[in-house]
C-alpha positions as a Markdown table, in Angstrom:
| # | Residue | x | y | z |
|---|---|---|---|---|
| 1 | Unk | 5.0 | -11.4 | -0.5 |
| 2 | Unk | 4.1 | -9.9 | 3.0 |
| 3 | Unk | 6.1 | -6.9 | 2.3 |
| 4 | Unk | 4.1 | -3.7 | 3.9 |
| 5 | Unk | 3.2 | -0.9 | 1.5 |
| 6 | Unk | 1.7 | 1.1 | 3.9 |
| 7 | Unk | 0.2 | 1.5 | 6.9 |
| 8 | Unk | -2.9 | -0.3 | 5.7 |
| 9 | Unk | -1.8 | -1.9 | 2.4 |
| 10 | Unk | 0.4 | -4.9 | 2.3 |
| 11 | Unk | 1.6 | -6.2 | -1.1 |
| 12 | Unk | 0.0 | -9.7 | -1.2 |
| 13 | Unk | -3.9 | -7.9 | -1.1 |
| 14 | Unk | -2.8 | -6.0 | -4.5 |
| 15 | Unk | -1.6 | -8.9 | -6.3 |
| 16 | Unk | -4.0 | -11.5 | -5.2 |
| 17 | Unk | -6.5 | -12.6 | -7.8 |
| 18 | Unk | -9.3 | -15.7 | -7.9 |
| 19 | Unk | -8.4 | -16.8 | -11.0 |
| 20 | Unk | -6.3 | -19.4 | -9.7 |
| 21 | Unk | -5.0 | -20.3 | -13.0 |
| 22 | Unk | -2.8 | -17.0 | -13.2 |
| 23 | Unk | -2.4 | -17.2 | -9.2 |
| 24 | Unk | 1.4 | -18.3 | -9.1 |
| 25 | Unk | 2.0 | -16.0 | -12.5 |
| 26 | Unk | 0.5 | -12.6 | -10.4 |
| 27 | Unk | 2.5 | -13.4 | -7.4 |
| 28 | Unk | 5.8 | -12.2 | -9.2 |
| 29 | Unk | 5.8 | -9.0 | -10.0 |
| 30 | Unk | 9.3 | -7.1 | -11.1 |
| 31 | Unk | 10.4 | -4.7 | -8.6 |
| 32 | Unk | 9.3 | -2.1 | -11.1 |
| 33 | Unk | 5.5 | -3.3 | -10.3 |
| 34 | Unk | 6.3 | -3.8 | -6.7 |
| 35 | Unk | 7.6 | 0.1 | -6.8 |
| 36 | Unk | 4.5 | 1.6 | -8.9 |
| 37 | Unk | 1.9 | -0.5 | -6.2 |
| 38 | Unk | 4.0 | 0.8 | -3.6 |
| 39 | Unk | 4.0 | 4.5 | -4.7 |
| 40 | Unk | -0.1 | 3.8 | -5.7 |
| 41 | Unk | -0.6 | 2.5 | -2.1 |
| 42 | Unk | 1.0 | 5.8 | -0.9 |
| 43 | Unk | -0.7 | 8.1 | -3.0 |
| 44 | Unk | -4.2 | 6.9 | -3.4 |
| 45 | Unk | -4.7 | 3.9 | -1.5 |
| 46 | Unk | -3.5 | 4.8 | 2.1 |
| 47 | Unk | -5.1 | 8.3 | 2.0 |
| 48 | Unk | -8.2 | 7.0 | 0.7 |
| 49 | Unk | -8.2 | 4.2 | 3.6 |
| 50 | Unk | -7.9 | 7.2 | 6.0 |
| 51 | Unk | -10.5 | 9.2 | 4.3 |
| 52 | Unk | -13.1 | 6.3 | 4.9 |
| 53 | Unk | -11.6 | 5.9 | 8.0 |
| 54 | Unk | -12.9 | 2.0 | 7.5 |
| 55 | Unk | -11.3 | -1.1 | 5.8 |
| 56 | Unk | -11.5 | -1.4 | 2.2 |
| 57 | Unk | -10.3 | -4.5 | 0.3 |
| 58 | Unk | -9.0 | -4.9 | -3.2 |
| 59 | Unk | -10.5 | -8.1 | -5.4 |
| 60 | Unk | -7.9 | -6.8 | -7.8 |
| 61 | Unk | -4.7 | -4.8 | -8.3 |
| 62 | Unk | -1.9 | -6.2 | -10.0 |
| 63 | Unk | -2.6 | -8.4 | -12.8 |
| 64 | Unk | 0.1 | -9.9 | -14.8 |
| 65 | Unk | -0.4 | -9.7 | -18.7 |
| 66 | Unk | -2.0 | -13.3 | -19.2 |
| 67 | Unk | -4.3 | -12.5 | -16.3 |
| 68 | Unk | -5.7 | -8.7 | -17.6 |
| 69 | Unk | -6.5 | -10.8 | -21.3 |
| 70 | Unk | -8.3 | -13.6 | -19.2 |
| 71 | Unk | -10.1 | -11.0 | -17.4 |
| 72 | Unk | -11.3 | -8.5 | -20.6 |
| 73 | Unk | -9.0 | -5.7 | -19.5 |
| 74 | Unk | -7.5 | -3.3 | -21.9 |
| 75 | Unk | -4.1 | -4.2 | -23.6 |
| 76 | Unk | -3.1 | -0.5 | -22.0 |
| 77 | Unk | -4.5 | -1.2 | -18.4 |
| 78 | Unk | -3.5 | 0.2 | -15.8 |
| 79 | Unk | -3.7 | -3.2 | -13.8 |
| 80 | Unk | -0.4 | -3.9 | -15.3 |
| 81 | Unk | 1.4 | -1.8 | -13.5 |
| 82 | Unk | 3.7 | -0.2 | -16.0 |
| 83 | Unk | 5.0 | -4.5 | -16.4 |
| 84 | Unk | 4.9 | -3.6 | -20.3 |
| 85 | Unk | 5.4 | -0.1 | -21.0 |
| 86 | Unk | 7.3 | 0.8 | -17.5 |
| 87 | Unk | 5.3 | 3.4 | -16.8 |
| 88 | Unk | 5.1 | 4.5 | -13.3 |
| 89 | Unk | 1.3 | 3.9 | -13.1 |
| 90 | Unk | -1.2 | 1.3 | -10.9 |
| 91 | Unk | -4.9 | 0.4 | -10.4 |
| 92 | Unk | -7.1 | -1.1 | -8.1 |
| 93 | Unk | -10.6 | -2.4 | -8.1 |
| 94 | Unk | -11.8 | -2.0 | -4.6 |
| 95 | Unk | -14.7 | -2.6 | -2.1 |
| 96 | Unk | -15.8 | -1.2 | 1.0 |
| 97 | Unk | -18.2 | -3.8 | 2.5 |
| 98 | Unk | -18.5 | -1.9 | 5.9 |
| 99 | Unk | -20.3 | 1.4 | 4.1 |
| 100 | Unk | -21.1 | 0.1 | 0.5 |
| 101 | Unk | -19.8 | 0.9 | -2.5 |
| 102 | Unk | -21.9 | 3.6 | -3.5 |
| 103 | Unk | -20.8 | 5.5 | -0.8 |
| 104 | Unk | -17.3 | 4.8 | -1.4 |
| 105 | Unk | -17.3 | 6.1 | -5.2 |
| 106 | Unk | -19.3 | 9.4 | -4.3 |
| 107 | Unk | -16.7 | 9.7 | -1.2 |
| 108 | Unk | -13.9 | 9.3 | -3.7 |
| 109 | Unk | -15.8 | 11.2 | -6.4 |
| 110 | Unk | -16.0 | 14.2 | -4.2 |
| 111 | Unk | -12.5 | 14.1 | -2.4 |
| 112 | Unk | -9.1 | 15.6 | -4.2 |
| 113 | Unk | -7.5 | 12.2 | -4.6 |
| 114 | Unk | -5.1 | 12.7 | -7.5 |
| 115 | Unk | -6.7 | 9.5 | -9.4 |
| 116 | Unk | -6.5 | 8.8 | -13.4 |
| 117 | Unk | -9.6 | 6.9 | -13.8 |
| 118 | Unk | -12.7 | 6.4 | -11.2 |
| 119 | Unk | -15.0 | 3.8 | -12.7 |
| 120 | Unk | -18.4 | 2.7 | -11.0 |
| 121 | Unk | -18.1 | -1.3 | -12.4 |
| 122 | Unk | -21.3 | -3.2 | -13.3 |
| 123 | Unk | -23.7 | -1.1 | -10.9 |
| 124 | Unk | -27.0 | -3.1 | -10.8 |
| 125 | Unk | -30.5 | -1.8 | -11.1 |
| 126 | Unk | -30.2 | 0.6 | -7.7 |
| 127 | Unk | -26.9 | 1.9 | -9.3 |
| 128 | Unk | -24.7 | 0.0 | -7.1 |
| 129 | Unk | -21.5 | -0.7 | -8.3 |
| 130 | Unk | -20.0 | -4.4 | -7.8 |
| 131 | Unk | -16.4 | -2.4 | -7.2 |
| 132 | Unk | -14.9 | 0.4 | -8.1 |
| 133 | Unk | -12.1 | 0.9 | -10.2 |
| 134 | Unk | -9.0 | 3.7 | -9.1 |
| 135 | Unk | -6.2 | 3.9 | -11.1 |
| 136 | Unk | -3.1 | 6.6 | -10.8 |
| 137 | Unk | -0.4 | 7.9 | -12.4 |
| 138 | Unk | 1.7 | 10.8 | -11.7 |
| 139 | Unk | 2.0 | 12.6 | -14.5 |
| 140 | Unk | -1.9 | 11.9 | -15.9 |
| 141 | Unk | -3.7 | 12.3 | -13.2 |
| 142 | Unk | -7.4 | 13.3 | -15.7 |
| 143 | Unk | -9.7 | 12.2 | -12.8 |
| 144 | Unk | -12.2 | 10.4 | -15.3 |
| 145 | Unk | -15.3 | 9.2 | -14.3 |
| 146 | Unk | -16.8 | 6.2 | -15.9 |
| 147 | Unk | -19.4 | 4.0 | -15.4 |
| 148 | Unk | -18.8 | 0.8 | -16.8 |
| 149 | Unk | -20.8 | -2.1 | -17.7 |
| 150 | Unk | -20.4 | -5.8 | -19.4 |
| 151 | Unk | -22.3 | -5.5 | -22.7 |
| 152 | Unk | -21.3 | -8.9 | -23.8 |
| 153 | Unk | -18.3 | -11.6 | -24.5 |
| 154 | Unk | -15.8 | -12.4 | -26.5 |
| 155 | Unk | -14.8 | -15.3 | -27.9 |
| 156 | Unk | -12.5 | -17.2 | -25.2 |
| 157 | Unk | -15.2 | -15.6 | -22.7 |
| 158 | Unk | -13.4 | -12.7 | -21.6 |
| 159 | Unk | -16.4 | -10.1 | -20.9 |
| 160 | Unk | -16.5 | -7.1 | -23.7 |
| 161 | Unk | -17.0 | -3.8 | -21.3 |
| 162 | Unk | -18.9 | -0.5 | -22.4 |
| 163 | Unk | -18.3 | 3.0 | -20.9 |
| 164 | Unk | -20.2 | 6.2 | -20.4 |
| 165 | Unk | -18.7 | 9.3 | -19.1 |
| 166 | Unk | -20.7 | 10.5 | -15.8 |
């Protein structure tokens, strides 16, 4: 689990999660998941931990299938890691708590990271985001921006999320 992915990125920070019900479940991934965080720490990560040229930290990358249901994310997220459909594909929710996380989504907003999705999650009344959300994939790289928010829960308490384009 302490296998480097980059310079910055070690494998245990993308598949760490505090849901410690799915802990031991998240901490083995296939070496297909292992491979498409590595390739995401290389292409987005690691450059983007340059470009801040500050540490950021992930509260999320890797989530095994039981986890992303527990947690409200889409059947097709990107947090899987390509575990279901073998896609080569990853995401990360991220935080910068040197500089803020404002700053970090306009700084990846405006940079030419070759990101899928950019989503500003649950900003609060300042439009502050909680974390932001990059996901990547290499052949669907849309650079969406989102800004998403919980508008509610479902049954089991997973939170229901909204989006709006921005």
């Amino acid at each position: 689990m302490e296998k480097q992915l980059t310079d910055h990125w070690n494998l245990s920070e993308l598949v760490i999660t505090q849901h410690r019900a799915y802990l031991e479940l998240n901490r083995n991934p296939s070496a297909h998941v292992v491979d498409n965080l590595t390739k995401f720490a290389t292409n987005i990560l690691e450059p983007l931990r340059v470009l801040n040229n500050s540490p950021l930290h992930a509260n999320s990358g890797y989530r095994c299938k039981e986890l992303n249901h527990a947690v409200g994310g889409a059947d097709n997220s990107q947090h899987i890691c390509g575990a279901v459909n073998k896609q080569v594909e990853a995401a990360a929710d991220i935080i910068d708590a040197k500089n803020g996380n404002l700053r970090l989504f306009e700084l990846i907003r405006a940079s030419k990271l070759p990101f899928d999705q950019l989503i500003t999650e649950c900003p609060n009344a300042n439009g502050v985001p909680a974390w932001i959300h990059i996901s990547w994939n290499p052949t669907r790289n849309r650079r969406m921006v989102l800004k998403a928010k919980i508008t509610g829960r479902r049954p089991d308490g997973a939170p229901l999320f909204s989006y709006e384009s921005l």
